[in-house]
C-alpha positions in Angstrom: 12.0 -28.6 43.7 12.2 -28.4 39.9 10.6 -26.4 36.9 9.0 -29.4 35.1 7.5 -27.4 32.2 6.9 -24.0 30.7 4.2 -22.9 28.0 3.1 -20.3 26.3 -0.8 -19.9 25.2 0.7 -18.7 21.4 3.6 -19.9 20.2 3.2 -17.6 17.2 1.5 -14.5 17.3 1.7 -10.6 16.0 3.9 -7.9 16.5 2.5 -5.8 19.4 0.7 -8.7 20.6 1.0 -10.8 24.1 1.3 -15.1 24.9 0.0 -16.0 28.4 3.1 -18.6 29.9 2.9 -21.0 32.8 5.3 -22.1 34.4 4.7 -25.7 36.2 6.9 -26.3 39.0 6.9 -30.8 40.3 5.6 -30.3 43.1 3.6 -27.5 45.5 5.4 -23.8 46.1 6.3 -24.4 50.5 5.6 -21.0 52.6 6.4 -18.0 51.4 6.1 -18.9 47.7 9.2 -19.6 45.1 10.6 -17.2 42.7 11.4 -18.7 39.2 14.0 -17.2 37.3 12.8 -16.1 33.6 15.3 -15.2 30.7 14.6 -14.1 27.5 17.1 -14.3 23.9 15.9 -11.7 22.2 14.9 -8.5 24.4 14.6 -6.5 21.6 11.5 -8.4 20.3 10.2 -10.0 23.6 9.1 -8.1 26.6 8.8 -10.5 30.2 9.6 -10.3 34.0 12.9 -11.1 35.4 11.1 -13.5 37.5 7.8 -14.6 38.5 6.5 -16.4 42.0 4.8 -19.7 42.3 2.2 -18.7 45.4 2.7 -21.2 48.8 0.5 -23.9 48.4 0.8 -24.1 44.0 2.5 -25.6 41.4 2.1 -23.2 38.9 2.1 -19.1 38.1 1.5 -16.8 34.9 3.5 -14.3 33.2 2.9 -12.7 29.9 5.5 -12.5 27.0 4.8 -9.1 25.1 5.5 -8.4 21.7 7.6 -5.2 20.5 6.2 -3.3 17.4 8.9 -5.1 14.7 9.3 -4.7 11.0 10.5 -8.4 10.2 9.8 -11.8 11.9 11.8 -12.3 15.1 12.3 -15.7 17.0 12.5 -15.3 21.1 13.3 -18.2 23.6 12.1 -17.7 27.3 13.6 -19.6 30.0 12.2 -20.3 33.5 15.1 -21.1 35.3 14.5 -22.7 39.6 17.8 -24.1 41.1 19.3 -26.4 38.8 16.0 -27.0 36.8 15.2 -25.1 33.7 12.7 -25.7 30.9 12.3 -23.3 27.5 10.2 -22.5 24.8 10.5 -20.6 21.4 8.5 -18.3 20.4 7.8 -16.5 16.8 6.9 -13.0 16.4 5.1 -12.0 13.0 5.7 -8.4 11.4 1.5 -7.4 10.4 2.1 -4.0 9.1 -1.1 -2.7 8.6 0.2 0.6 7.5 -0.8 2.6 4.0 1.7 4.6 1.9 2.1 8.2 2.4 1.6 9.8 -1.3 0.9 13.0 -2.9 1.4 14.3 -6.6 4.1 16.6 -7.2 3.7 17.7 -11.2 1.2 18.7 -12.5 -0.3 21.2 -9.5 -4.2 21.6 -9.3 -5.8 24.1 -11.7 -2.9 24.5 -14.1 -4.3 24.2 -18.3 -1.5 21.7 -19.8 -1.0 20.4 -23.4 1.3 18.5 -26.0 2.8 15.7 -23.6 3.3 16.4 -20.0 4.9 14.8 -17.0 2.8 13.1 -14.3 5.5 13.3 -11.0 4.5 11.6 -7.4 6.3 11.1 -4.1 5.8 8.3 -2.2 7.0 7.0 1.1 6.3 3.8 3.2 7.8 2.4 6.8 8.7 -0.8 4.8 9.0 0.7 1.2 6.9 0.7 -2.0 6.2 -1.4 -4.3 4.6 0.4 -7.1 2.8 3.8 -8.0 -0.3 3.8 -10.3 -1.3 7.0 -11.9 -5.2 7.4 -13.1 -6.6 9.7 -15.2 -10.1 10.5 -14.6 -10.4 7.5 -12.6 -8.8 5.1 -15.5 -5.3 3.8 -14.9 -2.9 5.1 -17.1 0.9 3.5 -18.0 2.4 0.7 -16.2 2.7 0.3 -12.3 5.8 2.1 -11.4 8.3 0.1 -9.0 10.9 2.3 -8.4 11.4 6.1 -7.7 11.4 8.8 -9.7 7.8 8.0 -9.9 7.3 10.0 -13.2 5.0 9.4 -16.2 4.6 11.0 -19.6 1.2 12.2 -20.5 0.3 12.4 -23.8 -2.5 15.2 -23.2 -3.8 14.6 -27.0 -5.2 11.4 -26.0 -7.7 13.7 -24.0 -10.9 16.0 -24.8 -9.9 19.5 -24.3 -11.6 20.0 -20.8 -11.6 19.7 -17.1 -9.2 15.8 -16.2 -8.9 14.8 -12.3 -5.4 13.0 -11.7 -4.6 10.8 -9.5 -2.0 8.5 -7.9 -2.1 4.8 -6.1 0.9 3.6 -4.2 0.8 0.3 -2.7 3.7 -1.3 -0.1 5.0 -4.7 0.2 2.2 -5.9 2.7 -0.3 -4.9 0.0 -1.6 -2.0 2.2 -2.5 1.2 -0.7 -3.4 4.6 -0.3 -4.8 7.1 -3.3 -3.4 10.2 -3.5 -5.4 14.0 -3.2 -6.6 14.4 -6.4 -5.4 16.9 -8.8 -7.6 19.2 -11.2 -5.8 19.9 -14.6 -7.5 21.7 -18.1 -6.3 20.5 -21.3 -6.0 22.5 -24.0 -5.0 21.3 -27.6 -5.2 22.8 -30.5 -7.9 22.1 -32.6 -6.9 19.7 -36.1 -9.4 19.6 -38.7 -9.7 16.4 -40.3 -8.4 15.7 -44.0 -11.0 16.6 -46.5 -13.2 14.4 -47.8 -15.3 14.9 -50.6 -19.0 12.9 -51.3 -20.2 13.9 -54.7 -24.0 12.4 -54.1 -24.2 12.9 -58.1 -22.4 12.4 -61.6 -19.7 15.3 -61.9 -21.3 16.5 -64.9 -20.6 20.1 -65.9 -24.2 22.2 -65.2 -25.3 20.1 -62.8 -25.7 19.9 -58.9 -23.2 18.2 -56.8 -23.1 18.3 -53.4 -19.4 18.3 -51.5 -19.6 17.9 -48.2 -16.6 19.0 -46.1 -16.2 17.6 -42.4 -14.3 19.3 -39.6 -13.6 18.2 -36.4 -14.5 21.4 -34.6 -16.1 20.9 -31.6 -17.8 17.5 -33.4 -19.3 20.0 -35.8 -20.4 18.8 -38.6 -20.0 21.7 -42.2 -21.1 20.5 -45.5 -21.9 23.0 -48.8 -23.7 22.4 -52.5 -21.9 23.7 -54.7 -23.1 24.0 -58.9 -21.0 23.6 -61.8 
């Protein structure tokens, strides 16, 4: 009696996943049944029984082939094995990591009142690594995507109003997975800059008369303007 074939349901499939294998024996399993030898080249991947047994009176029997949890693609090949007789088959195991990045901002901590130019810090961590950190300011991405650790930015706080800002941080890993950090409550305060003045003279400068010189401030958007006589 001979092992005249072996096959698996999935020839490919996930980590963590499982391929239903027959083996086919030539011709019908005589009393008391026959035990087929299985091997497998790559235990670490590929879970199966040391053996399986083709019931009296059939040519065939199941095992399963079980995936490990893996963090690359890994190749197996299972062998049933009866006598002299043996028949194989390879099988491919693909890594789906369906796992999001762990992240959090270090710098600056909630509730602190910043100014001038400040230094946005995160840490982020990932079973198969990162690939790049986003910061966001009020929801608006701000900088380039960062690809490499220290994941630090400079904030130019100046570009803000003075006022409440909610920072946050994006991290995505290599199998595109992303996670957004807790956000982060910051209040900028900046010194205020009055704007260069500008005179409007809405008449002639002529000596006795009325001219009106308007002075603008940025203050708060508030607006100052005086008449002055000569």
């Amino acid at each position: 009696m001979l092992v005249s074939s072996l096959a698996c349901s999935l020839r490919t499939f996930n980590s963590g996943g499982t391929s239903s294998c027959t083996v086919t024996l030539n011709h019908k399993s005589p009393s008391g049944g026959t035990s087929v030898t299985l091997t497998n080249s790559n235990p670490t991947a590929l879970a199966i029984p040391v053996s399986v047994v083709v019931n009296s009176g059939m040519s065939t029997a199941t095992f399963y082939a079980t995936a490990a949890v893996i963090t690359s693609p890994q190749s197996a090949t299972v062998t049933a094995t009866l006598g002299s007789s043996s028949q194989s088959v390879s099988l491919t195991i693909i890594h789906m990591n369906n796992v999001p990045p762990s992240l959090s901002i270090v710098s600056p901590t909630s509730g602190h009142t910043v100014s001038g130019t400040i230094t946005l810090s995160a840490h982020a961590s990932d079973n198969l690594g990162i690939a790049w950190v986003q910061f966001k300011v009020d929801g608006t991405a701000v900088g380039p995507q960062i690809t490499a650790s220290p994941y630090n930015y400079s904030l130019v706080t100046t570009s803000l109003a003075n006022g409440t800002h909610i920072i946050t941080a994006v991290a995505s890993d290599f199998s595109g997975n992303t996670a957004t950090s807790t956000a982060v409550s910051i209040t900028v305060d900046n010194p205020l800059q009055a704007d260069r003045l500008r005179p409007n003279c809405n008449r002639d400068h002529v000596r006795g008369q009325q001219f009106a010189v308007a002075f603008i401030f940025n203050l708060h958007n508030r607006r100052q303007s005086h008449s002055y006589r000569i």
